[in-house]
C-alpha positions in Angstrom: 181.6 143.7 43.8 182.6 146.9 42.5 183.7 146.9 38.2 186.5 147.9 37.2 187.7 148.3 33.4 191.3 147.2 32.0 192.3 148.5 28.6 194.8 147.3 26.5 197.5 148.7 24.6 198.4 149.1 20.7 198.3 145.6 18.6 197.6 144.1 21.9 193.8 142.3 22.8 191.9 141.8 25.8 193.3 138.2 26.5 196.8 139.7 27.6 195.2 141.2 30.7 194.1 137.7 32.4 197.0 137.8 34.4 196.0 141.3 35.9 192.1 139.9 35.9 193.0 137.2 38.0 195.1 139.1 40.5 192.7 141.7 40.6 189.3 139.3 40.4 189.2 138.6 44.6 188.3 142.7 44.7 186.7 143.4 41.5 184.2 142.8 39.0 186.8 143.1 36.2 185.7 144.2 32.5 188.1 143.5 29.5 187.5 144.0 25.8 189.6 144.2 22.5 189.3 147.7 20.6 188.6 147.4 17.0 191.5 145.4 15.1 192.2 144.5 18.0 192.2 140.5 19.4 189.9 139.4 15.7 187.4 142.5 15.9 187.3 143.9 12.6 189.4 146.8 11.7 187.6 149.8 10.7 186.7 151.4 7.2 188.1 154.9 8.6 191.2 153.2 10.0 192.4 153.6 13.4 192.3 156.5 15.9 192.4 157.8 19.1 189.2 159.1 18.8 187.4 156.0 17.1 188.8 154.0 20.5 187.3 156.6 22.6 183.9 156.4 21.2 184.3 152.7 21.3 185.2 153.1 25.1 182.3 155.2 25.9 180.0 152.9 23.5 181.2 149.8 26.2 180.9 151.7 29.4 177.8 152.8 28.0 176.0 149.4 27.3 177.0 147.7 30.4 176.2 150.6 32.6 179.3 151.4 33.6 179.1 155.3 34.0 181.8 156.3 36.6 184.2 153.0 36.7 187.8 153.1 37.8 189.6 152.4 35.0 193.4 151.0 34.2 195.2 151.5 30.6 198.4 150.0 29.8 200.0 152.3 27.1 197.6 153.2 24.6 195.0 152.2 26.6 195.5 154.9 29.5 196.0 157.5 26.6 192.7 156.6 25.2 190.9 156.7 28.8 192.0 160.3 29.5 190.7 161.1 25.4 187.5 160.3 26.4 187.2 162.4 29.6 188.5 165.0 27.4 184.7 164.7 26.1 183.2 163.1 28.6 184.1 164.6 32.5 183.2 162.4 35.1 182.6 158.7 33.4 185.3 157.3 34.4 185.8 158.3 38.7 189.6 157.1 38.7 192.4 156.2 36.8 195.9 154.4 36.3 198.1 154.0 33.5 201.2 152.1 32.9 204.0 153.1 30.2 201.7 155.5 28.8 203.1 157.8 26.2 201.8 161.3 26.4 204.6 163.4 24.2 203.5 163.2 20.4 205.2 164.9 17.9 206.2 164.1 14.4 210.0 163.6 15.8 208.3 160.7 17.9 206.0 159.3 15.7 208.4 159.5 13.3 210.7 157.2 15.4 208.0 154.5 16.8 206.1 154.0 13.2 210.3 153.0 12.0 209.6 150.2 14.5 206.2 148.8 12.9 207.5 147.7 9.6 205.3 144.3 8.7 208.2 142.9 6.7 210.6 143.6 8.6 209.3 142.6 11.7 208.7 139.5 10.3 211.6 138.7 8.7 213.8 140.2 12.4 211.1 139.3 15.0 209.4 135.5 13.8 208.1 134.5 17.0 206.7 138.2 17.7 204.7 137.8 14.3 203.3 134.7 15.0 202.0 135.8 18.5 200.3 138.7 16.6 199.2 136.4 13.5 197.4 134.6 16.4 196.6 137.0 18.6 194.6 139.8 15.8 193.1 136.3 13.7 191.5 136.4 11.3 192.5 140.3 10.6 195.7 140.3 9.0 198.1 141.4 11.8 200.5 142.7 9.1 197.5 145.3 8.2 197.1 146.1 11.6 200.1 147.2 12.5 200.0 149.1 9.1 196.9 150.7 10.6 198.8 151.4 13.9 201.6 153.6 12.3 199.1 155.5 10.5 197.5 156.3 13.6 200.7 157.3 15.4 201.8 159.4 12.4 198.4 161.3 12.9 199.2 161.8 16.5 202.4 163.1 15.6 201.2 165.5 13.5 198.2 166.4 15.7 198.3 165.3 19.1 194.7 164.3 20.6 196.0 165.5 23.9 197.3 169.0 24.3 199.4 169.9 27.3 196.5 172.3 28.6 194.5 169.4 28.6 196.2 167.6 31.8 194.7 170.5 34.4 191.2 170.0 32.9 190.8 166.5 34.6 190.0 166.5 38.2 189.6 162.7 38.9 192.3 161.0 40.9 195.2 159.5 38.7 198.0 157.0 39.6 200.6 157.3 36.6 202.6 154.0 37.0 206.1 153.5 35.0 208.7 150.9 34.6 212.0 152.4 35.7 213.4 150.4 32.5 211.0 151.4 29.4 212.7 152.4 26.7 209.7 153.6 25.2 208.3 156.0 27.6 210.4 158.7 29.1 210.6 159.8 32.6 210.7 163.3 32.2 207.3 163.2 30.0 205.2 161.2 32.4 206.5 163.5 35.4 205.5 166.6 33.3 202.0 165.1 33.3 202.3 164.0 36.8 202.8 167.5 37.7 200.2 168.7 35.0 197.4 166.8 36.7 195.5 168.2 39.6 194.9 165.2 41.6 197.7 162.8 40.2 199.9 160.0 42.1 203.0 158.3 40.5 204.9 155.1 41.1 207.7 153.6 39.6 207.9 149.4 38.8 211.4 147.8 39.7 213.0 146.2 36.8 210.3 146.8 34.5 210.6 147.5 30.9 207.7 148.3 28.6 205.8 145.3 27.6 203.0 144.5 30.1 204.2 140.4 29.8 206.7 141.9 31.7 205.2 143.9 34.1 204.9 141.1 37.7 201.0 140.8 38.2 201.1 141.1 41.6 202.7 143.8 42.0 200.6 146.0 39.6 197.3 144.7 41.3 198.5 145.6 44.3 199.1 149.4 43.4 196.0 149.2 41.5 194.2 147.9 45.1 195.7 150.4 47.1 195.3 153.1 45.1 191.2 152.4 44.3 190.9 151.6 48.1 192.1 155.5 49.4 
């Protein structure tokens, strides 16, 4: 059964892709793991990265021979699958992403890190900060998402992915997006879409960001049909 690789998305884990496993286990030998403060693995000395993900990517594809898997990324996971073919061409032979932000500047760093406040998410969004308190255990989600804004500050003020990056990678790439994200922006995703030499796009009916959100099904079947071309 051929492997395929399903990456997560910032302060998310490896156990919110079991819905997309299961779809997708009758084709696929599907791989899942939790980048580093991620899901109870231990958040780094260096803090967070782009970069640190990637090596940790390539570190996992490396170990369980994986060298040329189709890969999907929700979010932050996509952005960190196309980091490391930056560095690495032709280790991972396709990919999709879903509601993955490629624009980075400060303006836009500056505007998602006002939205990863630990107090205040706690004190506005209770339920949200116990699924996280349970989700990132025993690391301190409030730390984490600490962590996180750090890391998209940095991006901000140095993206890892330049815009003459996106005609550099020559595998096939599906860019999926929900038509209702309020997160990721049309016109940014369809500049990359156009960017890429060998890209496809698809839109997801009434789909905002959040992968919970995002029907199963549906994304296995796009995933499917697009690996099976």
């Amino acid at each position: 059964m051929q492997p395929l690789l399903l990456l997560h998305g910032a302060l998310g884990a490896a156990d919110m892709m079991q819905p997309l496993q299961q779809a997708l286990s009758e084709h696929y030998h599907v791989h899942t793991f939790s980048f580093a403060g991620h899901g109870g693995q231990p958040l780094p000395e260096e803090g967070l990265s782009i970069d640190f993900f990637a090596r940790e990517l390539h570190e996992y594809i490396t170990a369980y021979g994986l060298q040329g898997v189709p890969v999907f990324g929700y979010s932050m996971g996509g952005y960190v699958a196309l980091r490391l073919l930056k560095s690495h061409p032709g280790i991972i032979s396709r990919l999709i992403t879903l509601a993955t932000k490629f624009h980075w500047d400060p303006e836009t760093a500056a505007r998602e890190c006002s939205m990863l406040q630990p107090d205040k998410v706690a004190a506005k969004l209770p339920a949200f900060a116990r699924a996280l308190s349970e989700r990132h255990a025993p690391v301190n989600w409030k730390e984490l998402m600490t962590a996180t804004a750090a890391m998209l500050h940095a991006m901000g003020e140095d993206s890892p992915l330049k815009p003459e990056d996106f005609p550099t990678f020559q595998l096939p790439v599906l860019l999926l997006l929900g038509d209702r994200d309020k997160m990721v922006g049309l016109e940014e995703t369809l500049a990359v879409y156009r960017a890429l030499p060998k890209a496809a796009m698809g839109m997801l009916p009434g789909t905002p960001h959040p992968l919970e959100q995002a029907d199963p099904l549906l994304l296995s079947f796009l995933i499917h049909r697009f690996l099976s071309r």
